[in-house]
VMD Tcl script that draws the C-alpha trace (Angstrom):
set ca {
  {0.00 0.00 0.00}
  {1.02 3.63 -0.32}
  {-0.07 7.10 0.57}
  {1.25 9.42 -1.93}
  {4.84 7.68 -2.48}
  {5.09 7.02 1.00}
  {5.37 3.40 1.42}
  {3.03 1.49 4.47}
  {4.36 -2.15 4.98}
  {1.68 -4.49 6.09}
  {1.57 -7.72 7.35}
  {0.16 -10.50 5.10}
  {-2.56 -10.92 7.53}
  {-3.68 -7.38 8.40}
  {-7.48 -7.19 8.04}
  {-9.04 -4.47 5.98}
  {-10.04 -2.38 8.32}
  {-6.18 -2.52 9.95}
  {-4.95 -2.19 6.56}
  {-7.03 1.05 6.14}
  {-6.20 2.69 9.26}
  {-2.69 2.12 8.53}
  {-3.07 3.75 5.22}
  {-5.35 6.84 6.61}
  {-2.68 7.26 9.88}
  {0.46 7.27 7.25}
  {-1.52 10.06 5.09}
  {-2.64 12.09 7.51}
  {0.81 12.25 9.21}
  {1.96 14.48 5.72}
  {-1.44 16.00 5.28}
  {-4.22 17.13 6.79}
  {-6.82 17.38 4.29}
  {-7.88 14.98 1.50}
  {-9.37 16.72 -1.73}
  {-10.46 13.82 -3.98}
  {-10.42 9.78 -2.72}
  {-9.96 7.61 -5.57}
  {-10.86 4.25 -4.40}
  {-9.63 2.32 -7.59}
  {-8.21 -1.22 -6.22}
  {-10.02 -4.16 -7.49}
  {-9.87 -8.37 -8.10}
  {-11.62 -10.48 -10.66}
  {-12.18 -14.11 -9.91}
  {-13.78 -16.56 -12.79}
  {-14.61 -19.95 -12.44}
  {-17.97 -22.11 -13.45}
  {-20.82 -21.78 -11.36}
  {-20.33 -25.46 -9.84}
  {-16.80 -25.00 -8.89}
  {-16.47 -21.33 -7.65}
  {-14.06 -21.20 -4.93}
  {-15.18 -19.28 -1.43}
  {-11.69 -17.74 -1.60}
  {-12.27 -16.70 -4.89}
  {-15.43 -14.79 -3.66}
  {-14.17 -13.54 -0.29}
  {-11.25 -12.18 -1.63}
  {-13.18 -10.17 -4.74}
  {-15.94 -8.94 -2.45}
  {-13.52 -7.88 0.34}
  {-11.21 -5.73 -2.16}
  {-13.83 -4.67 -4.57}
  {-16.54 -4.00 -2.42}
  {-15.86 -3.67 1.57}
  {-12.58 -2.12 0.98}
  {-13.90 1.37 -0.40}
  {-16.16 1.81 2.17}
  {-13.82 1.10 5.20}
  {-10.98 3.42 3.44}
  {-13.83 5.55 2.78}
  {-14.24 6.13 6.78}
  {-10.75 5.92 7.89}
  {-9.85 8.98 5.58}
  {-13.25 10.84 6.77}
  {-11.15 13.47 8.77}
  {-9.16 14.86 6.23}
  {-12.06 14.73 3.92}
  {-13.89 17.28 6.02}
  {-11.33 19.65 6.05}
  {-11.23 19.63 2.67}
  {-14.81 20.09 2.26}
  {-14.28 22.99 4.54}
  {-13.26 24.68 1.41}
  {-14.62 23.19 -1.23}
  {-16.57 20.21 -2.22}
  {-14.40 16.93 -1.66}
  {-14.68 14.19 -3.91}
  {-15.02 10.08 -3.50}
  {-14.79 8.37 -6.63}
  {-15.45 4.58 -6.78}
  {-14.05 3.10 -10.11}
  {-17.18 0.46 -10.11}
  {-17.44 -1.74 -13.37}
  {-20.05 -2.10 -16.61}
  {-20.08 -5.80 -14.94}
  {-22.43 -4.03 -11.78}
  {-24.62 -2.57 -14.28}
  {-25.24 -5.19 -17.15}
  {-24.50 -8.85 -16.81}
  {-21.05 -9.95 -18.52}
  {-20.83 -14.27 -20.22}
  {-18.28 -14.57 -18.43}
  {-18.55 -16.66 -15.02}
  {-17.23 -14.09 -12.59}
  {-19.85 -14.03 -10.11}
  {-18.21 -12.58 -7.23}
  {-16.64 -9.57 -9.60}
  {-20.20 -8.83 -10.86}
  {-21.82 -8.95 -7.28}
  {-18.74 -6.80 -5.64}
  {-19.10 -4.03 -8.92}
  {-23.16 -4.06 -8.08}
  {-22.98 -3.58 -4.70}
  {-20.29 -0.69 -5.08}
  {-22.18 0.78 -7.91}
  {-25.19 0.89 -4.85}
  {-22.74 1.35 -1.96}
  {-21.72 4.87 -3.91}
  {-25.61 5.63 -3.88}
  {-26.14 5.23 -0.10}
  {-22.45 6.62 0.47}
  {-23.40 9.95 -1.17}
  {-26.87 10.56 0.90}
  {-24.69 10.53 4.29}
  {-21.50 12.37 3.22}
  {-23.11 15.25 0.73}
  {-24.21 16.68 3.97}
  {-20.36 17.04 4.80}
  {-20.06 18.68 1.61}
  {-18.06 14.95 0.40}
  {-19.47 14.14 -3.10}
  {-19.30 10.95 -3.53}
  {-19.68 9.23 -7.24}
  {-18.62 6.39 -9.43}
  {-17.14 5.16 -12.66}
  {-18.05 2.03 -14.53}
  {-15.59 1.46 -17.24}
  {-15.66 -1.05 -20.00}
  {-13.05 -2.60 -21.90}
  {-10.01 -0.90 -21.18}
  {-6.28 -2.70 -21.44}
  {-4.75 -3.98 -18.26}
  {-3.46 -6.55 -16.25}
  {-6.98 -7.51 -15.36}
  {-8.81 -7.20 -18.43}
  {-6.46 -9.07 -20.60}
  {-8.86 -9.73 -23.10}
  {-8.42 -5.86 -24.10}
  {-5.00 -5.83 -23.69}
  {-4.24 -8.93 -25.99}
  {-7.15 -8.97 -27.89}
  {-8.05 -5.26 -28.43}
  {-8.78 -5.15 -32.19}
  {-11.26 -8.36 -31.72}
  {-12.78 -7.04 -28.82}
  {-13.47 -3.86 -30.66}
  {-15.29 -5.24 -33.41}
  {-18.14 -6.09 -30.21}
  {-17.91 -2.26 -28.88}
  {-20.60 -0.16 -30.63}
  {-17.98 2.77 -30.73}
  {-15.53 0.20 -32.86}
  {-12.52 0.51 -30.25}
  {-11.27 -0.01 -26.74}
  {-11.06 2.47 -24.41}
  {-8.20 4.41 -23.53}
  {-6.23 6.26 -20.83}
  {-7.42 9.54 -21.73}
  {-11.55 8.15 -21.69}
  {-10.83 7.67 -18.10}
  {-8.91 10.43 -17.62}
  {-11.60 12.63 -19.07}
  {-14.50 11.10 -16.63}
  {-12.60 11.25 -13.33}
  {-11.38 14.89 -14.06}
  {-15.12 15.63 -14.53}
  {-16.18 13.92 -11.55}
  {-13.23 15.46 -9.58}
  {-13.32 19.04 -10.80}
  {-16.12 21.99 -10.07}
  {-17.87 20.26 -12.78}
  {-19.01 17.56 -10.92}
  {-19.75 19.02 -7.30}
  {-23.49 18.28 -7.91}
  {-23.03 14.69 -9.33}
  {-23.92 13.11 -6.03}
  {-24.07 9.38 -6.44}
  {-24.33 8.90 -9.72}
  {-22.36 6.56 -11.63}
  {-20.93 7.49 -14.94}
  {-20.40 4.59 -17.49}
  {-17.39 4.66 -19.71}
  {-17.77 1.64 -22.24}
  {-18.14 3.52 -26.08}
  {-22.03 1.96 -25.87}
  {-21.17 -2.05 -24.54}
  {-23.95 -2.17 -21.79}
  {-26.69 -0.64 -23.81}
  {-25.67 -3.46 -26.37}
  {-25.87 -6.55 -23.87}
}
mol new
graphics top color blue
foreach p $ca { graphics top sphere $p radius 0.5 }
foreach p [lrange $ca 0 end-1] q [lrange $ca 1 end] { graphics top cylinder $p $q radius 0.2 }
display resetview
């Protein structure tokens, strides 16, 4: 883990909420506010419905889904004195998985990108009265590390996309500096999709 370059060694065991505090104590020992929260980690898991492993779904939902939210509240202090000033932001980088339902056999991912996708609704009713805006992106095929299908297959992937390509780093780029700018201070738990037309397609 790491706040801003600054490095926070964890033990292999530390629980989520441990592993959050850590985090939060590290960042707000070099700052005291926090402008914009990106909470951005995430896990896919696929495996057929009769063989899906409980680790497979325990670790998915745990990063994907109950991490935001504890991260969320460890870094609540700095977020207020942000939103002293000006609107803070929370941006959960959900998935087109929580909105429409992918072939694919990744049940946990799909249920962990739902529930954040509605986690970021319920979030935002609490924390806009802080004057934290709190919001989501659900991204479709973009090329990484986890979606390795659009980083090894990109041209036959985009002959599925109604837009005719994959998405790149400046799509992203383009949503989260909405969502994180004076632009978005009155998107309050909305979740803006980022997938050149793939759910609507489903």
């Amino acid at each position: 883990m790491s706040a801003f370059g600054h490095c926070v060694s964890l033990p292999a065991d530390v629980s989520t909420l441990e592993g959050a505090q850590a985090l939060a104590d590290a960042y707000t020992a070099r700052e005291p506010q926090l402008d914009i929260l990106v909470n951005n980690a995430g896990a896919a898991w696929g495996a057929p419905f009769d063989e899906f492993p409980e680790k497979g779904w325990d670790k998915v939902v745990d990063l994907n889904l109950k991490t935001p939210f504890f991260l969320t509240r460890a870094l609540i202090a700095p977020l207020r004195k942000a939103a002293e000033l000006r609107t803070a932001k929370v941006i959960n980088i959900a998935s087109i998985d929580g909105v429409s339902v992918n072939p694919q056999e990744t049940y946990s991912y799909a249920a962990s990108k739902a529930g954040l996708i509605h986690l970021t609704r319920r979030m935002s009713l609490r924390l806009i009265e802080d004057n934290i805006a709190v919001s989501a992106i659900a991204p479709g095929a973009f090329a990484s590390d986890m979606n390795r299908d659009a980083r090894d297959h990109g041209a036959e992937l985009a002959a599925r996309i109604p837009a005719g390509r994959i998405g790149i780093a400046e799509d992203m780029a383009g949503a989260a500096i909405y969502l994180a700018s004076r632009a978005g201070d009155y998107v309050v738990g909305a979740t803006l999709v980022v997938d050149g037309g793939v759910t609507l397609s489903r």
